[in-house]
C-alpha positions in Angstrom: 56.5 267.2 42.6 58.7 268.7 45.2 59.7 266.5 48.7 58.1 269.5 51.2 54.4 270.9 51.4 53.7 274.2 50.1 55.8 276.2 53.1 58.7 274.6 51.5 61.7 276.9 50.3 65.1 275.9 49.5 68.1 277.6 51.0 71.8 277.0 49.8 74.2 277.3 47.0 73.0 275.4 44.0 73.7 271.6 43.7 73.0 269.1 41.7 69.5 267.9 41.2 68.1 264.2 42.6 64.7 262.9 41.5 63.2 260.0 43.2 60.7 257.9 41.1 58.5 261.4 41.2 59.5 263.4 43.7 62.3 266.0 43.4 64.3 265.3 46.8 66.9 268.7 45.4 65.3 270.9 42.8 68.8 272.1 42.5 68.6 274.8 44.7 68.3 272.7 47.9 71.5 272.6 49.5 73.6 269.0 49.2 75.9 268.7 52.2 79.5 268.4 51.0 80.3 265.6 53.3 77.2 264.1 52.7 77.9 263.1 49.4 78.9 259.1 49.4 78.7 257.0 46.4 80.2 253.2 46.2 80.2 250.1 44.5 81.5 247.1 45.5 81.2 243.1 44.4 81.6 239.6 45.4 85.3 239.2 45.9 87.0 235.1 46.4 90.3 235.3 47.9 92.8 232.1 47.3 95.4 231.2 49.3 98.1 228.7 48.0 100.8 226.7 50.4 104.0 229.2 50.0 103.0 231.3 47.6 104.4 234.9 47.3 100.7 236.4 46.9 97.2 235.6 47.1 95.1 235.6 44.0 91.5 237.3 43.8 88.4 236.4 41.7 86.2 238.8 40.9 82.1 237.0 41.3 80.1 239.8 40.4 76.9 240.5 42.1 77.8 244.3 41.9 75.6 246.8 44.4 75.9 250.7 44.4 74.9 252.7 47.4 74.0 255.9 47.2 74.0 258.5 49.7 73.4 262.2 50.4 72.1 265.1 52.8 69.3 267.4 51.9 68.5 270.8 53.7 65.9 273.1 53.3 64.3 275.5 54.6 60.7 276.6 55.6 58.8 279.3 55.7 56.8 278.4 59.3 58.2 276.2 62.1 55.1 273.8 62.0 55.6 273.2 57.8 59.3 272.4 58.8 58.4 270.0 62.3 55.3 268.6 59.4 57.8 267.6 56.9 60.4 266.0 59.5 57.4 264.4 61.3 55.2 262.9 57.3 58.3 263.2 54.8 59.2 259.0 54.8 55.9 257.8 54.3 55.7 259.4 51.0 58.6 258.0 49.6 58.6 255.0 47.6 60.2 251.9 48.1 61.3 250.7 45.3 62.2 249.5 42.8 62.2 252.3 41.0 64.3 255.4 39.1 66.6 257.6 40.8 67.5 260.7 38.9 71.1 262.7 39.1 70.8 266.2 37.2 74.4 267.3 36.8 75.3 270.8 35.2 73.0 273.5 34.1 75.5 276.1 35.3 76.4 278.9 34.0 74.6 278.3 30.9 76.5 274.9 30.3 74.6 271.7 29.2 73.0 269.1 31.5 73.2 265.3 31.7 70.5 263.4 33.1 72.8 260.4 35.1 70.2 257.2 35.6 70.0 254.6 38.2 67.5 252.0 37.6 65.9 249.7 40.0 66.9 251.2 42.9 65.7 250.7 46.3 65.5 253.3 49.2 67.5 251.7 51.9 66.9 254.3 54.6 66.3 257.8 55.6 68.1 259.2 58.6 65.8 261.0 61.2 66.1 264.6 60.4 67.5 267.2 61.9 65.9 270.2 61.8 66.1 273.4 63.7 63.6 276.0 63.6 62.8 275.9 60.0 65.4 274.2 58.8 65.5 270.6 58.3 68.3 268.5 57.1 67.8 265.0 55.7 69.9 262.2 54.7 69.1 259.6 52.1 70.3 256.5 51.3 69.6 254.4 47.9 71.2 251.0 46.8 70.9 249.9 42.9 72.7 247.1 40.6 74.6 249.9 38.5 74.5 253.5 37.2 71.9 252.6 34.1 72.8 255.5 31.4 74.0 259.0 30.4 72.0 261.2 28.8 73.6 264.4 27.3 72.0 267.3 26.3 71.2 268.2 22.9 70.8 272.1 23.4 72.9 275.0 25.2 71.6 277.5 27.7 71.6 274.3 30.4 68.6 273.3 28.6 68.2 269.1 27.8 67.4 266.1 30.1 64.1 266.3 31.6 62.1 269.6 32.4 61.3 269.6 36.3 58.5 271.6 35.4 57.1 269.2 32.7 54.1 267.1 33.9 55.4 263.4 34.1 53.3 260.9 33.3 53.3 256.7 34.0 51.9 253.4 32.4 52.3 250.1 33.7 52.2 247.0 30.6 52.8 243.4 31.4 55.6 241.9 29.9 55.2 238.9 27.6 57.3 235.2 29.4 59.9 234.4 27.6 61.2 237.3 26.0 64.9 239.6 26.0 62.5 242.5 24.2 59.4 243.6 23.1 57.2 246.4 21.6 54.8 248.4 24.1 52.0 249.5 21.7 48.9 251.3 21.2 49.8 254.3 23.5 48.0 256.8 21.4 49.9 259.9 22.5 49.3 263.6 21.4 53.0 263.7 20.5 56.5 261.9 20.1 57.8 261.8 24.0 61.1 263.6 24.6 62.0 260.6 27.1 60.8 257.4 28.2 62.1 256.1 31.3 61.3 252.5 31.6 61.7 250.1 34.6 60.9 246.2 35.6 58.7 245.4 38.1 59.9 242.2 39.3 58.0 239.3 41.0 58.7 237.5 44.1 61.8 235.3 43.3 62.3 236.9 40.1 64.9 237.6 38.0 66.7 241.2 38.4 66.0 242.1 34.8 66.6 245.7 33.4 64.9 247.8 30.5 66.1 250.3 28.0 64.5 251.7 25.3 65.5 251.1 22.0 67.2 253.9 19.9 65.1 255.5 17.8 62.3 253.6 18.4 59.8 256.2 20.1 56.9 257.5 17.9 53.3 258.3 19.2 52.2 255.0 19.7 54.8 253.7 21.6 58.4 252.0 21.7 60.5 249.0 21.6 62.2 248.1 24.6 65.3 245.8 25.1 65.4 243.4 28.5 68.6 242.8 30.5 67.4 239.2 30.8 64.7 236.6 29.3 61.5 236.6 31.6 60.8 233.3 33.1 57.2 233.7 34.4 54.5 236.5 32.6 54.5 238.0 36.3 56.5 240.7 35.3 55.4 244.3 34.3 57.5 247.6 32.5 56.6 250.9 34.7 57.8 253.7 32.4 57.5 257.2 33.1 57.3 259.6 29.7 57.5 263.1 28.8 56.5 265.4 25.9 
């Protein structure tokens, strides 16, 4: 699924691609403003000063944060698909938590690497800007960490996850109590190429990850690892997966 109804045609060099749970916000031929392009991390930080001492020391107290952030442009075929998408495009984003995806490569006939940033949250989009039929949009996302890597296997700019492949969802609750578990009984066609997995966390949960097992995915499901033992059975795994 693209981010603009059907008048929607992408204008600019080629960039890198950004999916947002499932919703391409670049298809890679959307233009990605240069200066637009932010990504930081940052952590808890104690300072400690001593009486007469040459130099302060500093602590490092975790609670890590990434923020994400990034321009969009793209152009439409009619003025009124354009002044539509500025006017509707926020309200069908999601919230969050959920899976931000970073396409890098595919150039030139080089490999891809699918970059992954779990449990993310959409912290804001910035009124767009649009002119005619162009409309420029900035986005900005904030997540614990960058989750994985994941390298092609194939030349050609082939690997990572086919834009044009139908992703699907499920939703399982997960067992209290547990660091991992199996999700079984799927019942799929085939062995899914990839299996993007997510926690949905309660109120005054835990901020628990997911990742799927190596080697685990067969037809009727996968093992999944937890960042974190689940303290209530409020919790669910929303995984996307495709064949």
């Amino acid at each position: 699924m693209l981010a603009g109804p059907e008048g929607w045609q992408p204008s600019g060099p080629r960039m890198m691609k950004i999916k947002w749970a499932d919703i391409w916000l670049s298809d890679g031929t959307v233009f990605l403003a240069q200066n637009g392009w932010n990504l930081n991390g940052n952590q808890i930080v104690q300072e400690q000063s001593f009486v007469r001492a040459t130099e302060k020391l500093f602590f490092a107290r975790k609670n890590r944060l990434i923020r994400l952030s990034f321009e969009v442009n793209a152009v439409f075929s009619t003025i009124v698909d354009a002044e539509v998408f500025a006017a509707t495009h926020y309200s069908h984003l999601e919230d969050g938590p959920a899976t931000l995806l970073l396409r890098c490569g595919g150039v030139n006939e080089e490999d891809t690497v699918d970059v992954l940033i779990q449990n993310a949250v959409l912290e804001g989009v910035r009124e767009p800007q649009y002119r005619g039929a162009s409309v420029t949009v900035g986005y900005q996302f904030v997540a614990p960490k960058i989750t994985s890597a994941h390298v092609s296997e194939s030349g050609g700019g082939g690997g990572g996850i086919d834009e044009e492949a139908e992703m699907a969802s499920r939703t399982v609750a997960i067992p209290n109590g547990v660091d991992g578990f199996p999700v079984t009984g799927m019942a799929w066609p085939a062995v899914p190429v990839r299996v993007l997995p997510h926690v949905v966390v309660p109120a005054d949960g835990l901020l628990i990850h997911a990742h799927v097992k190596k080697n685990s995915v067969t037809d009727d499901g996968f093992y999944v690892y937890l960042s974190g033992v689940t303290d209530s059975a409020d919790y669910l795994l929303d995984f996307q997966y495709v064949f």
